[in-house]
MDTraj code that builds the backbone (N, CA, C; nanometers):
import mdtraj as md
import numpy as np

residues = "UNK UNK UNK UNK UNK UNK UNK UNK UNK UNK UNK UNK UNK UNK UNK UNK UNK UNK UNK UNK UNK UNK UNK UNK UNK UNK UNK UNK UNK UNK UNK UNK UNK UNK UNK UNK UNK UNK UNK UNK UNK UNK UNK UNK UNK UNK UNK UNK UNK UNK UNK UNK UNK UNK UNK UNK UNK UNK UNK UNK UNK UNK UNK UNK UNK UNK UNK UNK UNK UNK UNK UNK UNK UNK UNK UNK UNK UNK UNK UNK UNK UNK UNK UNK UNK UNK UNK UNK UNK UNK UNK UNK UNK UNK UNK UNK UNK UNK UNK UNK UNK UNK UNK UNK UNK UNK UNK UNK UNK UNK UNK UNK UNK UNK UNK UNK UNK UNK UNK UNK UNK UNK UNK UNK UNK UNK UNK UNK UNK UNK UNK UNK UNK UNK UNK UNK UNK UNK UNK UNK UNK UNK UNK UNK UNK UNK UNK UNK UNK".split()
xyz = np.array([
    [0.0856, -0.1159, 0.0000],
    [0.0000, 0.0000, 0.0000],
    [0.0910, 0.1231, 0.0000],
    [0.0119, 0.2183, -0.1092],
    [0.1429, 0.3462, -0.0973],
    [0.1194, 0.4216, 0.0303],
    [0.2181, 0.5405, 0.0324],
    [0.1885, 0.5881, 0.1917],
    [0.0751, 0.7184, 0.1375],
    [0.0797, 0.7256, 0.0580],
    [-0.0561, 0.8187, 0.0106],
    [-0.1957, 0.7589, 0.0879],
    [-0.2036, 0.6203, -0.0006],
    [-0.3053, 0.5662, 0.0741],
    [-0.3271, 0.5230, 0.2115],
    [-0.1926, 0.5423, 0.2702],
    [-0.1990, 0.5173, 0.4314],
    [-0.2639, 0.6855, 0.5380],
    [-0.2211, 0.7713, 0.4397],
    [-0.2320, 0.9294, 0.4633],
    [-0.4131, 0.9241, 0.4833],
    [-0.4367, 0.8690, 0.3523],
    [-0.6016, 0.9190, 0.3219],
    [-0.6597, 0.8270, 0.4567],
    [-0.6107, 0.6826, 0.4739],
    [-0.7007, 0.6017, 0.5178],
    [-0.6978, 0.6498, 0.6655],
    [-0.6187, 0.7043, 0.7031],
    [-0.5713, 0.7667, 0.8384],
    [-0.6483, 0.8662, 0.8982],
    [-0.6473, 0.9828, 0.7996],
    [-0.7382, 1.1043, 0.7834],
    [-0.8850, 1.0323, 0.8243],
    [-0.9446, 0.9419, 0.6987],
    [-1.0777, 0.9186, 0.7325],
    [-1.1244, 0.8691, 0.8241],
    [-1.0097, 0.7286, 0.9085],
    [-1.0225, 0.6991, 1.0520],
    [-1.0230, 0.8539, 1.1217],
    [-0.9490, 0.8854, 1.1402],
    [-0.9816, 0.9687, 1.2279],
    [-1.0871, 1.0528, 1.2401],
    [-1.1228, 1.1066, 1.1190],
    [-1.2770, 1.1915, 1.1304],
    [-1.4077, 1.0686, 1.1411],
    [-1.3984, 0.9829, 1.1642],
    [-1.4761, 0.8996, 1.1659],
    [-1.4913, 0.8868, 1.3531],
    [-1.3190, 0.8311, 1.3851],
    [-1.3080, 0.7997, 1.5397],
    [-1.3859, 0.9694, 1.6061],
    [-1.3591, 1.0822, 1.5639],
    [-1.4339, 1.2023, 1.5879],
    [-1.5669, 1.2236, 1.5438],
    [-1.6035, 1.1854, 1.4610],
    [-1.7499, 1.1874, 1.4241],
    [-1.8325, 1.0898, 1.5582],
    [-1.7489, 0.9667, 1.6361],
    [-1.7741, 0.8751, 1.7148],
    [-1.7744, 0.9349, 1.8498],
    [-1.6701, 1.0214, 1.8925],
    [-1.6667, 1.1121, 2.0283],
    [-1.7766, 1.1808, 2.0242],
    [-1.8208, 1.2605, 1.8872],
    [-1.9196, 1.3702, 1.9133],
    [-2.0350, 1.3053, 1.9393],
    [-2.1020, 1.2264, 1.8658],
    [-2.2468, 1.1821, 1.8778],
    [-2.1993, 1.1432, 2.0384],
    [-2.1380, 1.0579, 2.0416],
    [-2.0915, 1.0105, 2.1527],
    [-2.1689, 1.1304, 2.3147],
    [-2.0865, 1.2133, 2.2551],
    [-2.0922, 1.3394, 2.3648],
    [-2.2314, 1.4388, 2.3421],
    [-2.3308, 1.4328, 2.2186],
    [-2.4298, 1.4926, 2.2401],
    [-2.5473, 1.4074, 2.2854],
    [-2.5267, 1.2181, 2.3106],
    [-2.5931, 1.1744, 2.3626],
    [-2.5596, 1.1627, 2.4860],
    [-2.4634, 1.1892, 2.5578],
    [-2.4816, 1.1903, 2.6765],
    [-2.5124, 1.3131, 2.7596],
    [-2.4628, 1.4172, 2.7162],
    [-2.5872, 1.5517, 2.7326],
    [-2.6823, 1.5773, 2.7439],
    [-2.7847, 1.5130, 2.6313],
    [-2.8902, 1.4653, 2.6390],
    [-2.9818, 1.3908, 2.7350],
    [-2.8828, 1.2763, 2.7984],
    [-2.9021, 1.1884, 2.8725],
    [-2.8960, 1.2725, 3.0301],
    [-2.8008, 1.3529, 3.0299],
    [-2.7436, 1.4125, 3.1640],
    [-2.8554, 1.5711, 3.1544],
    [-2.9233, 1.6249, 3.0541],
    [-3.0071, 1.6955, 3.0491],
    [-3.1183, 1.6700, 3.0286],
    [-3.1922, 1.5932, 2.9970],
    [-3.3057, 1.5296, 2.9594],
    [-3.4387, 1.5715, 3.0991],
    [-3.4296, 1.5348, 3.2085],
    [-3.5393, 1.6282, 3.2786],
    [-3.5547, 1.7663, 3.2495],
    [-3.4129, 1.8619, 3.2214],
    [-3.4234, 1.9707, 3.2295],
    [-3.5102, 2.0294, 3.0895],
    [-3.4780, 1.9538, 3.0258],
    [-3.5224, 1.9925, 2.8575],
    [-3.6776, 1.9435, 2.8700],
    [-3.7089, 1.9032, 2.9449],
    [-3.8800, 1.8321, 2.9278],
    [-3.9842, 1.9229, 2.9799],
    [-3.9055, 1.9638, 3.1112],
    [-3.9714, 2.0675, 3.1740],
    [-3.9889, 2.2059, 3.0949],
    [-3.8514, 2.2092, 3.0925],
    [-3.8621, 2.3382, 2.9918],
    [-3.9490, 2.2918, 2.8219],
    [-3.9327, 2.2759, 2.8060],
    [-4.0473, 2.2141, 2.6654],
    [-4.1763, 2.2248, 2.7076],
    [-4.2059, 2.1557, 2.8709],
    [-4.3639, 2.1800, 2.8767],
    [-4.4142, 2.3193, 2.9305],
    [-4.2714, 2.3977, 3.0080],
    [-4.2869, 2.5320, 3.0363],
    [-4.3836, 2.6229, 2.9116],
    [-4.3141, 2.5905, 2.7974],
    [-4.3113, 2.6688, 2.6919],
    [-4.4238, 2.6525, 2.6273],
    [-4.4772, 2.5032, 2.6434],
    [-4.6504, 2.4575, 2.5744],
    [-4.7602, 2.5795, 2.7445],
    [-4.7527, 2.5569, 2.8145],
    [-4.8183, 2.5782, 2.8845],
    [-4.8262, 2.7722, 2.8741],
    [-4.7460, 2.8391, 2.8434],
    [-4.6933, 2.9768, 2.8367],
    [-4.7604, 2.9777, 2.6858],
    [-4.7288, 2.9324, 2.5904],
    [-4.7810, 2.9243, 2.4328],
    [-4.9765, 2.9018, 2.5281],
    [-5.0047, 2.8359, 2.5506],
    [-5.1470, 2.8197, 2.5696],
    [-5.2097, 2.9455, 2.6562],
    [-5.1198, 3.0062, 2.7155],
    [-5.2219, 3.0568, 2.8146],
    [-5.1912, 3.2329, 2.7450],
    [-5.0745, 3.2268, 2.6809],
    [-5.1072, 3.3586, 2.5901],
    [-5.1780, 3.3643, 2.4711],
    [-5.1777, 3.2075, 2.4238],
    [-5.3014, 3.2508, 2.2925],
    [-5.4628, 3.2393, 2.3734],
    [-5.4852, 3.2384, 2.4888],
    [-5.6222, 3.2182, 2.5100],
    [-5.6453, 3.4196, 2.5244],
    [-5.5202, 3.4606, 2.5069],
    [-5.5856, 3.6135, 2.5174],
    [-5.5111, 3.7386, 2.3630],
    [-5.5025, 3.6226, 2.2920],
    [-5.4947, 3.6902, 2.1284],
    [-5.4927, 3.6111, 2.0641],
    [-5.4446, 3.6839, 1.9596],
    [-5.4652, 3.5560, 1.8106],
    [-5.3516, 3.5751, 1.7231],
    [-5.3337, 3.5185, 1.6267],
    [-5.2148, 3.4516, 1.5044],
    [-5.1508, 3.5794, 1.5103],
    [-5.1916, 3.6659, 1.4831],
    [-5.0860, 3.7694, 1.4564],
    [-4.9649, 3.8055, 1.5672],
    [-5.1026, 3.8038, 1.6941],
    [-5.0105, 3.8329, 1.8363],
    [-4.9430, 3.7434, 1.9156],
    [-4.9622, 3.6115, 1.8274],
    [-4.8619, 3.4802, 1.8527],
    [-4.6971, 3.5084, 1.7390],
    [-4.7698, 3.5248, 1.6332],
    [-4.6442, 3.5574, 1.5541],
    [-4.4865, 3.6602, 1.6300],
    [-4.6250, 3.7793, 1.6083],
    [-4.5303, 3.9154, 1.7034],
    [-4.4577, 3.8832, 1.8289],
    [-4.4922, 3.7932, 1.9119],
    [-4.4422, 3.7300, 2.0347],
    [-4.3135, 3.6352, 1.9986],
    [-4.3051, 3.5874, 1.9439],
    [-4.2705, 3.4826, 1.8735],
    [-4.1235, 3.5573, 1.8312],
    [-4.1084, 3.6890, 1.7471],
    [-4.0225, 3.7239, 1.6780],
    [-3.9766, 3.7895, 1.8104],
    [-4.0508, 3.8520, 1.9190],
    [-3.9823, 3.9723, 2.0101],
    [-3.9087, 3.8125, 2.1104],
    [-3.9560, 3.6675, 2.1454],
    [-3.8898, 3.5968, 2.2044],
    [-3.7899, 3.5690, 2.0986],
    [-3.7606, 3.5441, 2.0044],
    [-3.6585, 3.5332, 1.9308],
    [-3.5376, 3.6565, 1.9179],
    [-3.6019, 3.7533, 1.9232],
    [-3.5178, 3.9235, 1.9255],
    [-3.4221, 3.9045, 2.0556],
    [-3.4911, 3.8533, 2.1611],
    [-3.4229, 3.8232, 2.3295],
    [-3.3323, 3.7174, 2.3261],
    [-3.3475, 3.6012, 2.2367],
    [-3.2780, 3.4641, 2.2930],
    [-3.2528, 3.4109, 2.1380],
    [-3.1463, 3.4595, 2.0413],
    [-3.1144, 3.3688, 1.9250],
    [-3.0483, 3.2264, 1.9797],
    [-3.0372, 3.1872, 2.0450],
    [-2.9537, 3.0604, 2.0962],
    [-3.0247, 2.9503, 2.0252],
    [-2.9754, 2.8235, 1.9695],
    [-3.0582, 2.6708, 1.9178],
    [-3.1468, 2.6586, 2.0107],
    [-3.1551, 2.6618, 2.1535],
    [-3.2001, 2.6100, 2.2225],
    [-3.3445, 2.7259, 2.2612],
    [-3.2634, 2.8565, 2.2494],
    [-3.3865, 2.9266, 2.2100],
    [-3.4722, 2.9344, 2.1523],
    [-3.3877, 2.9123, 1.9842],
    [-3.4666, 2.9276, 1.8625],
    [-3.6049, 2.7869, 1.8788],
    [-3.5439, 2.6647, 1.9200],
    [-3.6265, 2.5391, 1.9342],
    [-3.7889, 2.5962, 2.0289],
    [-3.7091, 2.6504, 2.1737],
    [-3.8169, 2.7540, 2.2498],
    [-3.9270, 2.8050, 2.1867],
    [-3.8804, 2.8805, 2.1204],
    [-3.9698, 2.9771, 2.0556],
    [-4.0494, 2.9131, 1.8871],
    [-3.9825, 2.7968, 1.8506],
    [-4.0366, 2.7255, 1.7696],
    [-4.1743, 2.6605, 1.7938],
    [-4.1496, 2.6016, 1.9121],
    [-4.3082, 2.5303, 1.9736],
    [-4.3562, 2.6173, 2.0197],
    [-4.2977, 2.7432, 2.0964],
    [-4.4256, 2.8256, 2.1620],
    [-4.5281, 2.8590, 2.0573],
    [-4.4482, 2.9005, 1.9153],
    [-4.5490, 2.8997, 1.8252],
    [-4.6208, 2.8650, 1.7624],
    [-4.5810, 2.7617, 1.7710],
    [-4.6838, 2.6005, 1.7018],
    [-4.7646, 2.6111, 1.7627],
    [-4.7367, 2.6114, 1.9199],
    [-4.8720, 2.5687, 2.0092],
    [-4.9766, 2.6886, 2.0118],
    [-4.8994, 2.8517, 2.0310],
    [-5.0285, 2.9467, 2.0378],
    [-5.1277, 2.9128, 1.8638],
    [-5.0644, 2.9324, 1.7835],
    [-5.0772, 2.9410, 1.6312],
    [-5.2393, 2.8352, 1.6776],
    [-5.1891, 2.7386, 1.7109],
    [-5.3215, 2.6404, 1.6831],
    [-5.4425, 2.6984, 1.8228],
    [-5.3824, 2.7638, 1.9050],
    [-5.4420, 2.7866, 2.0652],
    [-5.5649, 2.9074, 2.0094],
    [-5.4872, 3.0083, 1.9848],
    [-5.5286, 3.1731, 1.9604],
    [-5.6415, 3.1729, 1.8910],
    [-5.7121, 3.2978, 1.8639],
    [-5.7775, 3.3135, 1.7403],
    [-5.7619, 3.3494, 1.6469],
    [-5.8325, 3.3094, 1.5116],
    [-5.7530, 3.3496, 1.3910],
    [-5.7206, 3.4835, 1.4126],
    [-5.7041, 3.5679, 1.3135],
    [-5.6423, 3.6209, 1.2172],
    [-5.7058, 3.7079, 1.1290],
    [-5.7802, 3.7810, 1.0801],
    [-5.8237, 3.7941, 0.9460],
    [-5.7563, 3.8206, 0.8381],
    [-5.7107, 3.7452, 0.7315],
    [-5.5932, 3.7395, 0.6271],
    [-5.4674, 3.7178, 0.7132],
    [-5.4739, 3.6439, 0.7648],
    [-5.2983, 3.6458, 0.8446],
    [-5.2472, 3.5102, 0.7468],
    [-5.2783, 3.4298, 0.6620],
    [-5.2715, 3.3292, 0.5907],
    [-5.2098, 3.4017, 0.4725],
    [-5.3116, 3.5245, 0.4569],
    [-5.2826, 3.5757, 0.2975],
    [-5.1626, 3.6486, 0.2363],
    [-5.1336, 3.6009, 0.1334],
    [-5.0043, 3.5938, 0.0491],
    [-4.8686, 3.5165, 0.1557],
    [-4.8779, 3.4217, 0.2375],
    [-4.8315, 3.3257, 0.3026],
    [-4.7801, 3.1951, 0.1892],
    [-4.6606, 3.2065, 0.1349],
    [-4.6500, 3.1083, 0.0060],
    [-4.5437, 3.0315, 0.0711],
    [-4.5657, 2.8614, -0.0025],
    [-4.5736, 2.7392, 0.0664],
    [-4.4247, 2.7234, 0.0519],
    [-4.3471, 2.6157, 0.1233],
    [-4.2213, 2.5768, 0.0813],
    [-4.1671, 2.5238, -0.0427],
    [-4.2853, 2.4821, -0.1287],
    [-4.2410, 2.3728, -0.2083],
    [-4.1876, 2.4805, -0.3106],
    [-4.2256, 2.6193, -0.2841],
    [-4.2345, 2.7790, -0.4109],
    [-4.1192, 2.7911, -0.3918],
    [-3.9974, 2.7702, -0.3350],
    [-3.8779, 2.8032, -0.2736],
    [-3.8116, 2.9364, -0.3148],
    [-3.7378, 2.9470, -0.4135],
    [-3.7623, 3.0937, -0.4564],
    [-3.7972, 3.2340, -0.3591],
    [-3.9350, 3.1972, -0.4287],
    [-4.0851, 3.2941, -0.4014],
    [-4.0540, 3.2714, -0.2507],
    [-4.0970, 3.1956, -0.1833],
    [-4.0777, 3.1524, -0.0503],
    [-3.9774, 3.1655, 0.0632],
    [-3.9240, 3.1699, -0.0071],
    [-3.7317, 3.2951, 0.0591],
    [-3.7979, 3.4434, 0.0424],
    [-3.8022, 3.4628, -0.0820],
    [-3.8309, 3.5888, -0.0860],
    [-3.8797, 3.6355, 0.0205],
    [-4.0247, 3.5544, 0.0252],
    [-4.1204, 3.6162, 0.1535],
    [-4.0814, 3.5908, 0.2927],
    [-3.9677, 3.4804, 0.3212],
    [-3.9712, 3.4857, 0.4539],
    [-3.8334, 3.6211, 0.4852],
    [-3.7692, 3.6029, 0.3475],
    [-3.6692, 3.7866, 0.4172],
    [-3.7290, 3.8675, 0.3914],
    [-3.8294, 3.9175, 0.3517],
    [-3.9098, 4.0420, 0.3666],
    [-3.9217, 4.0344, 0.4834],
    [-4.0353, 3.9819, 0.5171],
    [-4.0965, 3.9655, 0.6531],
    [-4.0215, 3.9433, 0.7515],
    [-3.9165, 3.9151, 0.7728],
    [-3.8138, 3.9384, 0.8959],
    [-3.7366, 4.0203, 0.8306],
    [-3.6864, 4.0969, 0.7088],
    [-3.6817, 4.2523, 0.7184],
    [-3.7414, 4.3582, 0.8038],
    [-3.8738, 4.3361, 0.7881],
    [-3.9822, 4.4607, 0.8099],
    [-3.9722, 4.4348, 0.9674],
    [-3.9584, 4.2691, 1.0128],
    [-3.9686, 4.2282, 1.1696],
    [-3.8489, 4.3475, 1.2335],
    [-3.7215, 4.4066, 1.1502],
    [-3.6169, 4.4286, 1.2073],
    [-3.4784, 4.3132, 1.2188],
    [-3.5219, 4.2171, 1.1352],
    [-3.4070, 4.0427, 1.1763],
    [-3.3764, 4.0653, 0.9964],
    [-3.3084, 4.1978, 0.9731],
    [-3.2654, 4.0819, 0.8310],
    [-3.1401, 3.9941, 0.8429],
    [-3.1285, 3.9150, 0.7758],
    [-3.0288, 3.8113, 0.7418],
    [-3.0211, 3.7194, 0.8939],
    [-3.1692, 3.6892, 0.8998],
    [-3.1372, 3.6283, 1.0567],
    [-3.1964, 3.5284, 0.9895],
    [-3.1294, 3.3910, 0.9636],
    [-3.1702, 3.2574, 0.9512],
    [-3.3313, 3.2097, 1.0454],
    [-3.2826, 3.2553, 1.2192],
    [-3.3681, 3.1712, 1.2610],
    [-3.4979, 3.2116, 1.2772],
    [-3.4833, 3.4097, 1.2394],
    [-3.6269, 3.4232, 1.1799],
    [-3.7004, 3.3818, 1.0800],
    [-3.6237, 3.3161, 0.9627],
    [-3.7247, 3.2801, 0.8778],
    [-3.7024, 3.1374, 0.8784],
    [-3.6413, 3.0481, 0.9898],
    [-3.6618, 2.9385, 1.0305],
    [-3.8721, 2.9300, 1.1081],
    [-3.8582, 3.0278, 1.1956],
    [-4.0082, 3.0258, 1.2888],
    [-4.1058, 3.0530, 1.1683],
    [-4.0860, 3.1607, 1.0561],
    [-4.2070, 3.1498, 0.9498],
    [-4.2292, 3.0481, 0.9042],
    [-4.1257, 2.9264, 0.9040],
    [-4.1605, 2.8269, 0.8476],
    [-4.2579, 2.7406, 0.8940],
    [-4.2729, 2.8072, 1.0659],
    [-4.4134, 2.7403, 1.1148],
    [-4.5034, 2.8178, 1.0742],
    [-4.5068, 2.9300, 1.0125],
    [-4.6291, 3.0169, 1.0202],
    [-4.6424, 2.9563, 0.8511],
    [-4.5934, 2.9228, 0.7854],
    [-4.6130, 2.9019, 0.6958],
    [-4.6788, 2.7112, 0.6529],
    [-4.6710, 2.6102, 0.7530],
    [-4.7103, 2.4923, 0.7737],
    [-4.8440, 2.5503, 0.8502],
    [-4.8203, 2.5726, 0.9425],
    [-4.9704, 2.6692, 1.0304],
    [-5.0933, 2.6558, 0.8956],
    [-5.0289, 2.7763, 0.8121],
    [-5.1406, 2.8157, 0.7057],
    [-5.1643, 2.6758, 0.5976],
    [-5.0656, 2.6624, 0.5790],
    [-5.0720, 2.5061, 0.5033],
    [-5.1797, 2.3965, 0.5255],
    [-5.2074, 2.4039, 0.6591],
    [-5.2251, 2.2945, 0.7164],
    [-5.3953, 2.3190, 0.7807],
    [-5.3969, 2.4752, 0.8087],
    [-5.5330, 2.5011, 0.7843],
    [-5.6304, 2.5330, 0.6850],
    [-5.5387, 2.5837, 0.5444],
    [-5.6323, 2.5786, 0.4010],
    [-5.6560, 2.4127, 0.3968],
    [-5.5610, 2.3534, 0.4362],
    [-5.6384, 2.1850, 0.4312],
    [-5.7546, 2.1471, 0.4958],
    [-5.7184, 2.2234, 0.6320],
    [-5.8557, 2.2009, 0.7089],
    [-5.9730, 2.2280, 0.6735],
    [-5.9485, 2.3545, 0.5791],
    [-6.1048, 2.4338, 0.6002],
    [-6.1467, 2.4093, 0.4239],
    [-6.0746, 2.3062, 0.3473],
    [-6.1303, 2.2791, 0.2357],
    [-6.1941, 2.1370, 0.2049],
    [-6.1821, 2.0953, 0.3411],
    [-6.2491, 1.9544, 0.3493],
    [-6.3967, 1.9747, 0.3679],
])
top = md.Topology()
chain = top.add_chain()
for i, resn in enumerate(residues, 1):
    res = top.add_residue(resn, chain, resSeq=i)
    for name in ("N", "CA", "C"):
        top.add_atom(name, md.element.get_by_symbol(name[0]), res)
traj = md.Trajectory(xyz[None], top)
């Protein structure tokens, strides 16, 4: 075997034996955080429910971007992902809060609209704002299904 090929095969062990530490180490995090993350998860359903019982889609949205404005962190962004799922379905509609809301599959078009709209929010070039439209945008998806049955 040349030593070229001892170079490559070496390299790929090793990002492999490291690819093996990491999972390694975000499951046991997991494991060693796991009450804390549950609670907090149901913190966040219970807070999502009891503020959409006193507005609706829009003022779930707006909440949504000002908890995101406070806490960009993954663990935030995840936060503020379900809080919105859960008011979105909790609250009351909306009137046109659906409208001109275009689907993922438009991709393009569908970028377009989610950096506008976290333009105008004040978040341009913020990924994880137009990560959360992507619930507002399944939200609407998922209720033109509803309401055409």
């Amino acid at each position: 075997m040349s030593k070229a090929w001892i170079i490559v095969l070496s390299i790929i062990g090793g990002l492999f034996l490291l690819a093996i530490i990491a999972v390694g180490g975000i499951v046991y995090w997991f494991s060693q955080n796991k009450d804390r993350i549950v609670h907090s998860l149901e913190q966040r359903g219970k807070e999502a429910k009891e503020f959409a019982a006193k507005t609706n889609n829009e003022g779930c949205l707006n909440e949504a971007l000002t908890r995101h404005k406070r806490d960009k962190s993954i663990t935030g962004q995840i936060s503020t992902t379900i809080f919105l799922n859960i008011c979105l379905q909790e609250s009351q509609p909306s009137p046109g809060f659906c409208d001109g809301v275009l689907q993922n599959n438009e991709v393009t078009r569908s970028t377009s609209w989610k950096v506008k709209k976290c333009s105008d929010s004040g978040l341009q070039n913020d990924q994880g704002c137009q990560q959360i439209l992507d619930v507002v945008q399944e939200y609407c998806r998922r209720g033109n299904r509803r309401t055409e049955k």
